[in-house]
C-alpha positions in Angstrom: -32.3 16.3 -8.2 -28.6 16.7 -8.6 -25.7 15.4 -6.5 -22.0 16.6 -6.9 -19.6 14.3 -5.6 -16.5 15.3 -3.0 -13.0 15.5 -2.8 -13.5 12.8 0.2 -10.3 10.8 1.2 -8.7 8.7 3.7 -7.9 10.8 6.8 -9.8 12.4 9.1 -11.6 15.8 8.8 -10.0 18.5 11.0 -7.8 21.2 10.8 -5.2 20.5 8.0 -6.3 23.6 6.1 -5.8 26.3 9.2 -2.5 24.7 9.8 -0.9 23.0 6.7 -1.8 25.8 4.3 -0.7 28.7 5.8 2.6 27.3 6.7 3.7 30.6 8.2 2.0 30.5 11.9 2.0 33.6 13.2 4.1 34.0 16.0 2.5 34.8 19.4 3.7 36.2 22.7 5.1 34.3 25.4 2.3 32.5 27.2 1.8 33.4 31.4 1.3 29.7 31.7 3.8 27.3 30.8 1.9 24.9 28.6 2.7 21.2 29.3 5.5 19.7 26.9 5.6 17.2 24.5 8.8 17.0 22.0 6.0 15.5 19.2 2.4 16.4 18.8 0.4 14.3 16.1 -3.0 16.0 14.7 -5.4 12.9 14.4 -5.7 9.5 15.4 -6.5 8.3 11.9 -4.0 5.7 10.1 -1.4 8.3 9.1 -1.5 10.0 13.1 -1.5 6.2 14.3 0.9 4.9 12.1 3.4 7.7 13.4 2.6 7.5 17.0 3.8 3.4 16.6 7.3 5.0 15.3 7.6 6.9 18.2 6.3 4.8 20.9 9.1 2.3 19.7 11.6 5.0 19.1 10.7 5.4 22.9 10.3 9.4 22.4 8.3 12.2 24.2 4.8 12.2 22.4 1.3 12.6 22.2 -1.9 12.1 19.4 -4.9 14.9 19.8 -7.9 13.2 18.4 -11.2 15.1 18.6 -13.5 11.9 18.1 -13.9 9.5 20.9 -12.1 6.6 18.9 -9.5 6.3 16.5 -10.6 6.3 13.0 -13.4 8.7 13.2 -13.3 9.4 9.3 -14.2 5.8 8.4 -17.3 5.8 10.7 -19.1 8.1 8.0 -17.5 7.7 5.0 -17.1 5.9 2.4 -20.9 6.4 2.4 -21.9 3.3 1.2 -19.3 1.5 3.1 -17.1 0.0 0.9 -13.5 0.8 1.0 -11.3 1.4 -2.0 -8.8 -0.5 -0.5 -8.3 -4.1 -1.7 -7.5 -6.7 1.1 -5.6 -9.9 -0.9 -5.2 -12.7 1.9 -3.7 -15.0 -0.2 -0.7 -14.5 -2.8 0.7 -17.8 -2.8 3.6 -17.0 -1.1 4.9 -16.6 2.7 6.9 -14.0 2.7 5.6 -10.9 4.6 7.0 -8.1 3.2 6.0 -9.2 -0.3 2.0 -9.9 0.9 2.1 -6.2 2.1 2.1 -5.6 -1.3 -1.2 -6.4 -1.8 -2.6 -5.7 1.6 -3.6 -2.0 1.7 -4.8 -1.8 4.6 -2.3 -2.9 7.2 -0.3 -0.1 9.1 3.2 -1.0 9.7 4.1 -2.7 13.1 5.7 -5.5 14.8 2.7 -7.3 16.1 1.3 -10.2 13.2 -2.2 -9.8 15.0 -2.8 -6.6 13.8 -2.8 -7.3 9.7 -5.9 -6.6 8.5 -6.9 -9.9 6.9 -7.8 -10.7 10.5 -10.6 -8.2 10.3 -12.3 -8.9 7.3 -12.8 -11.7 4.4 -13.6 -9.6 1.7 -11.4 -8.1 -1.4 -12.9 -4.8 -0.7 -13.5 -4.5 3.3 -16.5 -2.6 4.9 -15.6 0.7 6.7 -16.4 -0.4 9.7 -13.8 -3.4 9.9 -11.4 -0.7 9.6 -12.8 1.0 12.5 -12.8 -1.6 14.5 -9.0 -2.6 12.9 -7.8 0.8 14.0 -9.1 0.7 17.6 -7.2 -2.3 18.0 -4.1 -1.3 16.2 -4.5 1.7 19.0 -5.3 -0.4 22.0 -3.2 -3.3 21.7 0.2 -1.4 21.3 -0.7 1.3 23.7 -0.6 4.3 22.0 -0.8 7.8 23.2 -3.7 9.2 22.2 -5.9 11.9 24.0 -9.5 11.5 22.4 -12.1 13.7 23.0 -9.6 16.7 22.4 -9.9 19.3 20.0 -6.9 21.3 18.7 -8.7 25.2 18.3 -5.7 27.2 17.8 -1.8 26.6 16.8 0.2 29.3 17.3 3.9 29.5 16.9 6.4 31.4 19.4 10.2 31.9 18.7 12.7 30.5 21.0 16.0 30.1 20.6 16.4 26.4 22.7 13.9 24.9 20.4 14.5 22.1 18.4 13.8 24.3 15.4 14.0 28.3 16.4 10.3 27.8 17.8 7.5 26.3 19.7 4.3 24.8 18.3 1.5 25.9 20.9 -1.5 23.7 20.7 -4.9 25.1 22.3 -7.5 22.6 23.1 -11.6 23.4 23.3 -11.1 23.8 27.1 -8.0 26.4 27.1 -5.7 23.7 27.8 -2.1 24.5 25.8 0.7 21.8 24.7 4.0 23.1 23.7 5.5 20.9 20.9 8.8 20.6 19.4 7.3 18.8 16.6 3.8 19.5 14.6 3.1 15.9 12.6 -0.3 16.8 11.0 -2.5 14.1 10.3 -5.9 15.1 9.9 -6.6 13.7 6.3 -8.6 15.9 3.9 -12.2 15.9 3.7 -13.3 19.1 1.3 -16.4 19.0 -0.8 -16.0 20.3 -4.2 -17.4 23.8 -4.3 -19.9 24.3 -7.2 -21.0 27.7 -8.8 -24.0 28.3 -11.1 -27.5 29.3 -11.3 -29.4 26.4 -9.3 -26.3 25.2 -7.3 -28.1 26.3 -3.9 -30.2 23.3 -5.0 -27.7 20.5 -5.2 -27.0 18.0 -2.6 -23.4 16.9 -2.2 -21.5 13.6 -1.9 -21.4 14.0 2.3 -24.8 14.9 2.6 -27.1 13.0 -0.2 -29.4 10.2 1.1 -27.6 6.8 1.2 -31.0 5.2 1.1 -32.3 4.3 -2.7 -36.1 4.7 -1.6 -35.9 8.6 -1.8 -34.9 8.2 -5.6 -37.3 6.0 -6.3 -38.8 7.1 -10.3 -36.6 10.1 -9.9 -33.9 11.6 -12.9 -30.9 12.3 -10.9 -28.3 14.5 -12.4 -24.4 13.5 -11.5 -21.6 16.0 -11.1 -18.8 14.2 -11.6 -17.7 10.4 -13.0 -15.2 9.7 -9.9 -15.2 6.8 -7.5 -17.6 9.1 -5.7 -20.1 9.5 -8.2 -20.1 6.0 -9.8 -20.4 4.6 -6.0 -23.6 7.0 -5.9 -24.9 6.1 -9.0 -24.5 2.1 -8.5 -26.8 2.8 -5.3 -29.2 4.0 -6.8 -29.2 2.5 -10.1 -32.3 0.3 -9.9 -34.8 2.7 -8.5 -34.4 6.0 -11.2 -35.8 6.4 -14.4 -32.5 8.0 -15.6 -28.9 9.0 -14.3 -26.8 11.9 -16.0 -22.9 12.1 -15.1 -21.6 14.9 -16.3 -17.5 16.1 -15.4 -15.2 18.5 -17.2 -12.9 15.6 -18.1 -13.0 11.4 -19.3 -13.4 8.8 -17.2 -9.8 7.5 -15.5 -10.0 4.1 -15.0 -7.8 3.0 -12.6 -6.4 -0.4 -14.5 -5.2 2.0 -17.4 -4.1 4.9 -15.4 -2.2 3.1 -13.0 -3.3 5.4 -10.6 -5.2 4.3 -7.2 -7.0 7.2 -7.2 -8.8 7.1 -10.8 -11.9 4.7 -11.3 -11.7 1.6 -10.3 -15.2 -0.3 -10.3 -18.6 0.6 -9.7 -18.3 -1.1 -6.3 -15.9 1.1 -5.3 -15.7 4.5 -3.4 -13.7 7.4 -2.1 -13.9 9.8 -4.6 -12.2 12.4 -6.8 -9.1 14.6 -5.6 -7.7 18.2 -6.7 -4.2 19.0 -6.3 -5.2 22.7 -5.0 -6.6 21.3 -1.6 -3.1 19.6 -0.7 -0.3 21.6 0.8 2.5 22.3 -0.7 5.1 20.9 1.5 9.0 19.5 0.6 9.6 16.0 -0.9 10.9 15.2 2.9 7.1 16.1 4.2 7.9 19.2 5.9 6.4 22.2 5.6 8.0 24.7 3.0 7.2 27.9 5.6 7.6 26.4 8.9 11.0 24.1 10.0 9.5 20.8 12.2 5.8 20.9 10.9 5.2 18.5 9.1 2.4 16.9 7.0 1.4 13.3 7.1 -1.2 10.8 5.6 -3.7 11.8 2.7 -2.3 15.6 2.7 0.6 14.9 1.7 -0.4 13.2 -1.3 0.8 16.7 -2.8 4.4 15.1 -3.0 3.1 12.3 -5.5 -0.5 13.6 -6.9 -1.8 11.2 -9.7 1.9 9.5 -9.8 2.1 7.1 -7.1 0.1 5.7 -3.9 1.0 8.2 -0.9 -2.5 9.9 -0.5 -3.5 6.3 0.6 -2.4 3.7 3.3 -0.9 1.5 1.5 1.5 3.8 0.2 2.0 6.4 3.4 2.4 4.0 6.0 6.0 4.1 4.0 6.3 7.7 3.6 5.5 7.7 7.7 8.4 6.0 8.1 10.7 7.8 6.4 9.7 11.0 8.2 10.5 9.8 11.4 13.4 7.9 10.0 14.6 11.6 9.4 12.9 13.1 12.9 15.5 10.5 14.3 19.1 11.7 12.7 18.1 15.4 12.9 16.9 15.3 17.0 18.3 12.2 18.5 21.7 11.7 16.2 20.2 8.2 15.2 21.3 6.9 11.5 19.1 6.1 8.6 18.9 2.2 9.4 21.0 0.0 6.7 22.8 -2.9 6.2 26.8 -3.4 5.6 27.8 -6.0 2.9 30.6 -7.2 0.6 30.3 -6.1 -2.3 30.5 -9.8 -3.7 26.2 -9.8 -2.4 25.4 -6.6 -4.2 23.6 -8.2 -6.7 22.0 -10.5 -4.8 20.4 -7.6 -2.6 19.3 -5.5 -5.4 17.2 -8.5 -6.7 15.7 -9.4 -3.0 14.9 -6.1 -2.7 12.7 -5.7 -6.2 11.2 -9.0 -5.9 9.8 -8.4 -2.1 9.8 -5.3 -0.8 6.4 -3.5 -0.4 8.0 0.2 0.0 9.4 0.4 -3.3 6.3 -0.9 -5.2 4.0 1.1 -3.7 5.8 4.6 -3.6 7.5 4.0 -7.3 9.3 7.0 -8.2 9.2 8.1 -4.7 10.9 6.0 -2.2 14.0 4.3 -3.3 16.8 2.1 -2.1 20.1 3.5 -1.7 23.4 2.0 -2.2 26.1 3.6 -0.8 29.8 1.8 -2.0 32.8 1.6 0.1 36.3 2.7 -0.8 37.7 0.7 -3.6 34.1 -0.9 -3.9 35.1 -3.9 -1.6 31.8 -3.6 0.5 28.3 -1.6 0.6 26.3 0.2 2.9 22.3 -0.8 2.1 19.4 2.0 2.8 16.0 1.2 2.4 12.9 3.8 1.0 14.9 6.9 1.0 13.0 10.1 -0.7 14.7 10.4 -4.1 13.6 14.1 -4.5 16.1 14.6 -1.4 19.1 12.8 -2.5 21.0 15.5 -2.5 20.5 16.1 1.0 21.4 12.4 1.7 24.5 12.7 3.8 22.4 15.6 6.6 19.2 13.0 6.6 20.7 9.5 7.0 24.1 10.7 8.8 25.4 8.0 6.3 28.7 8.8 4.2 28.3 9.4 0.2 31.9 9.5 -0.7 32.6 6.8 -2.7 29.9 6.3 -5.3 26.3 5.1 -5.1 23.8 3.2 -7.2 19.8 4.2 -6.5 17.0 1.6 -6.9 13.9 2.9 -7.8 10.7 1.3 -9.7 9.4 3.1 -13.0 6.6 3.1 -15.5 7.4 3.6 -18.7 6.5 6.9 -20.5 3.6 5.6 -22.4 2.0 3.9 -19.4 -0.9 6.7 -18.5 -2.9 8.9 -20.7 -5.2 9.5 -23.1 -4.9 6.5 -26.2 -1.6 5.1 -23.9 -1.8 1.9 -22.9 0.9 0.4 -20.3 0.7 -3.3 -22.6 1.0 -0.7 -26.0 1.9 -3.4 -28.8 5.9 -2.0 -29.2 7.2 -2.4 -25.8 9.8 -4.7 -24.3 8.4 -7.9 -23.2 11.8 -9.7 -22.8 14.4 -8.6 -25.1 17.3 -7.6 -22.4 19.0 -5.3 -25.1 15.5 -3.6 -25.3 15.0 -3.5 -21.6 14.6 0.8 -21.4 11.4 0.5 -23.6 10.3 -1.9 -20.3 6.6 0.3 -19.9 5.3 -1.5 -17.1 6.3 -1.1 -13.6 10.0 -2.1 -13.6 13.5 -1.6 -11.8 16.0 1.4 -12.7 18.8 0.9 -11.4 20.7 5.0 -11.5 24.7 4.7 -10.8 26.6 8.1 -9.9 30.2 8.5 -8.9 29.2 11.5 -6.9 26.2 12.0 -5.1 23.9 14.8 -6.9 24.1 18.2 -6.1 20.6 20.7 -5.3 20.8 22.4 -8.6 21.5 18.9 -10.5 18.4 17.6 -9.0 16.3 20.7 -9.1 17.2 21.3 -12.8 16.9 17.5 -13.8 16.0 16.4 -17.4 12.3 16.4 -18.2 10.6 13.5 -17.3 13.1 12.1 -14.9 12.6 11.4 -11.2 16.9 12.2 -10.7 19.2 13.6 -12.4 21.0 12.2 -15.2 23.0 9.7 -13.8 26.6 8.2 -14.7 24.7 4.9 -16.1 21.7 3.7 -15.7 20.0 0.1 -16.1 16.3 -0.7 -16.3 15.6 -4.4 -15.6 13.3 -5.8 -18.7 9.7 -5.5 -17.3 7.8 -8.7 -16.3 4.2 -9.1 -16.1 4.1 -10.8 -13.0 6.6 -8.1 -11.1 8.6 -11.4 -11.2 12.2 -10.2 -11.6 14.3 -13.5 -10.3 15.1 -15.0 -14.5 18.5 -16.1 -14.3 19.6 -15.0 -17.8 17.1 -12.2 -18.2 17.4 -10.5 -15.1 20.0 -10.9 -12.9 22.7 -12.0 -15.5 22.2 -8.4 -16.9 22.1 -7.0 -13.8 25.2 -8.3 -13.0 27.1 -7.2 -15.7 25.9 -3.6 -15.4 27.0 -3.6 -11.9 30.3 -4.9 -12.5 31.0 -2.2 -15.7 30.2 0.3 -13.0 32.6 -1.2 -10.3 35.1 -1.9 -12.8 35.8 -5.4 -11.2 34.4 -9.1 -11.4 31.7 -9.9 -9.0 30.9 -13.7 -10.2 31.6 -16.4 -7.9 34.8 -18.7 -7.9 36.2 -21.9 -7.1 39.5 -22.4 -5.1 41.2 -23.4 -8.0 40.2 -20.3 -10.5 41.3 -17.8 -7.5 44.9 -19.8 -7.1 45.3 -19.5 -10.7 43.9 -15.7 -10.5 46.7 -15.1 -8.1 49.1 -15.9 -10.4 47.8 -14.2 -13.2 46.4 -11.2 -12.2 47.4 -8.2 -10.3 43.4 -7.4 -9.2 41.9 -10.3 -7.7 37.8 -10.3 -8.1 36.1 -9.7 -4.5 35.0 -13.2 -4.0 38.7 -14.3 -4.1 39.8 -11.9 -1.9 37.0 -12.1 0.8 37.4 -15.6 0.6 40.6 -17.3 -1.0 43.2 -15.3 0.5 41.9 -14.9 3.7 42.0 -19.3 3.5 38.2 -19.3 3.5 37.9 -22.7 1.8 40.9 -24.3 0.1 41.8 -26.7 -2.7 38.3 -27.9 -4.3 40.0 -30.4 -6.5 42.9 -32.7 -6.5 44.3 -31.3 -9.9 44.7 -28.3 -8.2 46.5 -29.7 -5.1 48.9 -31.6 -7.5 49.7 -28.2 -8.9 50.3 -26.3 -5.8 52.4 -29.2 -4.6 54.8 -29.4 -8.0 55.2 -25.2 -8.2 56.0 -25.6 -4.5 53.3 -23.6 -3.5 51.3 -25.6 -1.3 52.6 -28.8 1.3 52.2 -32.1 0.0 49.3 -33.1 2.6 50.1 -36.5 2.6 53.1 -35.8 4.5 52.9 -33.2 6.8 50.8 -35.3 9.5 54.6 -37.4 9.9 56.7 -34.2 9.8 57.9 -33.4 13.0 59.5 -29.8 12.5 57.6 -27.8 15.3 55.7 -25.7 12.7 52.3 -24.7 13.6 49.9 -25.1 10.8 49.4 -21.9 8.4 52.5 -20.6 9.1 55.0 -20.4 5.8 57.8 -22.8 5.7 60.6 -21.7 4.2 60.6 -20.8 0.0 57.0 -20.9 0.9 54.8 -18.1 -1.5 53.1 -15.4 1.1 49.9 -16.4 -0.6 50.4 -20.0 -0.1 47.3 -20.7 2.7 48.2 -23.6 5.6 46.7 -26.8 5.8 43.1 -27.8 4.3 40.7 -26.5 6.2 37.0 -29.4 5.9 34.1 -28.6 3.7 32.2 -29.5 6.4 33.7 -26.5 9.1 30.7 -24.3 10.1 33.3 -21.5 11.2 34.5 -21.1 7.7 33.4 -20.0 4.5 33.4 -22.7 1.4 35.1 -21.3 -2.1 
């Protein structure tokens, strides 16, 4: 008996390959009805169509899910077949921080609401399929999501119109005639394509979706395997103690997962959800969207095309980001809303590039996908912070985020190294950098690059990029030594270095100072470092020490304290009493004053 095992992943089954794949819809003639409207239409109420419908429904935009099942999550009621997810479910890390624990929760969706994490649903390190079921129902009913189930999309068609969002309409038909008109195609439906086999025989074999799941009917049998994927080995471990012999055969090694680095590749013999090809994914722009057709775009395990065999976004743990940053960019191009960030002085620039690598779940996943942006002020006295941004569109950074690139810009982004995947490679390979800072680009685990330009890249400089790199060559670039434990917070190995770097790029001093190293700065120099100018001159925090108050009071700089409670000239404190230095701040301002900021 022989089995072949299927390009099964984590999505729902439906109709990504009449839409996604022929990306130019053919256009159809104005309909005598006017369809009802909907400014977004999601295909699938799996995680992908459900994690996009939570973006919206917050966003507080015109939408609606078409779900042909009669629950969300249809895919996971039959497969994996066996019923153990690929997905590993970590409840404890030993730490509190949420963002970091999403790291090693692949399961959760992104929302507001703690309740729905998925270590509520299930115990185990691998979780049964029908916790996420059950996970996604909730995740569904509990936020209130928009979802019409029982619904079957038979026919897209696409109609020009000139007052559309995009040139055109999207025109949904339903199994009962019903029509939806959308602004917006989000297409969600997951992939769920068996491998198609060819040879004398074939007629004969069973596939992964359709084999018996019970190890009775293979009881003294020899099974032939097709295949050494997750699928396969999750087959063969079912059945191991009833056959006389099992064959796996496959036109290439076995991937394991822990050398490969890649979720999709072997992982166990427990596990499931196997093999993928790279020919049943759309092709589709590093922004999601569909290279034929403006506004359709493609979400969840289809779009895996974007990061095949690189980096996580054909599963959950690694989409629920790329989700975001889609409708992150739905928002600035229809509804004039910014890419979210943060404004800083520059003085915490440092400081935020370290948070960032050390917690955030976004970057780790989608490594040399998503990346934090940096966008510098003029003269580099504050910073504009942008979280998971699509490196391959940096060049289109300005049009997607509405945020100004005119003044320079670091990227953060996490990198292997080049030897980490591959036939005899091996990510812990004896001549790496395990700690030597001066060595820190040989880093080959999974590690911060930190890429500075003084202009943002152009379309050719990132299309025509240097082999092997995820942007284009940058003005200077710093990798952050790798660390075993993704543990990036060493004082002298990691941020010390980090500094520096940042500060040869700014051209200015971004340490920290006492009161008395900025007075005697202001006398010395012409360019004060940030910190002394956010803080010192602006009387932020005065004389730390009494040597320094003697010497303000002997150059004449400062008033002797001690005095001026029994002058009685009328002056109001801070003002400058005559021969008085501009610089020279007023009176002491307490340690202890919550309304200003200590030195």
């Amino acid at each position: 008996m022989g089995l072949s095992t299927a390009a099964l992943l984590w999505g729902l089954p439906g109709l990504l390959l009449t839409i996604a794949l022929h990306p130019a819809l053919s256009p159809c003639p104005a309909q005598a009805l006017v369809p009802a409207h909907r400014d977004y239409c999601v295909l699938g109420a799996g995680p992908a169509g459900l994690q996009m419908a939570y973006f919206l429904q917050r966003a507080g935009r015109d939408y609606a899910v078409f779900e042909r099942a009669p629950g969300p999550g249809s895919f996971f009621t039959r497969y994996p077949r066996h019923r153990k997810l690929i997905s590993i479910n970590k409840r404890y890390t030993g730490k509190a921080n949420a963002e970091f624990n999403l790291r090693h929760d692949w399961n959760s969706l992104l929302s507001h609401d703690p309740r729905l994490l998925f270590r509520h649903y299930s115990n185990a390190y691998f979780p049964d399929a029908g916790d996420m079921v059950r996970y996604l129902g909730d995740f569904a009913d509990r936020l209130g999501l928009h979802v019409l189930y029982n619904t079957t999309i038979a026919h897209v068609t696409l109609t020009k119109d000139q007052r559309a969002w995009n040139g055109h309409y999207f025109i949904l038909t339903d199994q009962e005639g019903q029509a939806y008109q959308c602004s917006v195609l989000l297409v969600a439906t997951g992939l769920s394509v068996p491998n198609q086999v060819d040879f004398p025989g074939s007629e004969y074999v069973d596939g992964y979706e359709s084999v018996s799941v019970d190890p009775k009917d293979f009881v003294g049998h020899n099974v032939l395997i097709l295949g050494r994927g997750n699928s396969a080995f999750e087959t063969a471990e079912n059945i191991l103690g009833v056959t006389n012999f099992i064959h796996m055969l496959s036109r290439s090694r076995v991937r394991l997962s822990w050398a490969t680095h890649y979720v999709g590749d072997l992982r166990s013999l427990r596990l499931s959800a196997g093999g993928e090809l790279s020919k049943k994914y759309p092709l589709v722009k590093a922004s999601y969207e569909s290279k034929g057709s403006r506004g359709l775009f493609v979400l969840g395990t289809a779009s895996h095309s974007v990061d095949y065999r690189k980096s996580a976004g054909g599963f959950i743990h690694g989409f629920r980001y790329t989700v975001r940053a889609v409708h992150r960019l739905l928002e600035q191009r229809h509804h004039g809303v910014t890419w979210p960030s943060t404004k800083h002085p520059i003085t915490q620039l440092a400081s935020a590039i370290i948070r960032r690598v050390n917690e955030a779940s976004g970057l780790y996943q989608m490594f040399s996908v998503l990346a934090d942006v940096v966008l510098l002020k003029e003269n580099a006295t504050a910073f504009e912070y942008l979280e998971e941004f699509p490196m391959q569109m940096l060049a289109q950074l300005e049009t997607i985020t509405g945020r100004r690139a005119r003044h320079g810009l670091f990227v953060i982004n996490m990198e292997y190294g080049r030897n980490f995947s591959g036939p005899d490679k091996d990510v812990f390979f004896y001549d790496r950098s395990v700690g030597h800072t001066e060595d820190a680009w040989l880093s080959n685990f999974l590690h911060p690059v930190i890429y500075y330009y003084r202009h943002l890249p152009t379309e050719q400089e990132v299309r025509f990029r240097p082999a092997g790199w995820p942007l284009p060559r940058p003005t200077a670039i710093h990798h952050i030594v790798e660390d075993f434990l993704t543990d990036w917070t060493a004082p002298v190995g990691h941020i010390l270095p980090l500094r520096r770097f940042l500060e040869n790029c700014l051209d200015t001093d971004l340490r920290s100072f006492y009161a008395e190293s900025c007075f005697l700065f202001a006398l010395t120099r012409q360019k004060l470092p940030p910190f002394c100018q956010q803080g010192y001159l602006r009387t932020q925090g005065l004389v730390g020490t009494e040597s320094l108050r003697q010497h303000g009071m002997e150059s004449g700089l400062l008033w002797d304290y001690a005095t001026v409670g029994r002058r009685d000239s009328g002056q109001q404190p801070g003002n400058h009493g005559p021969g008085q230095h501009p610089l020279a701040p007023g009176p002491p301002v307490s340690p202890f004053d919550s309304n200003k900021e200590e030195l």
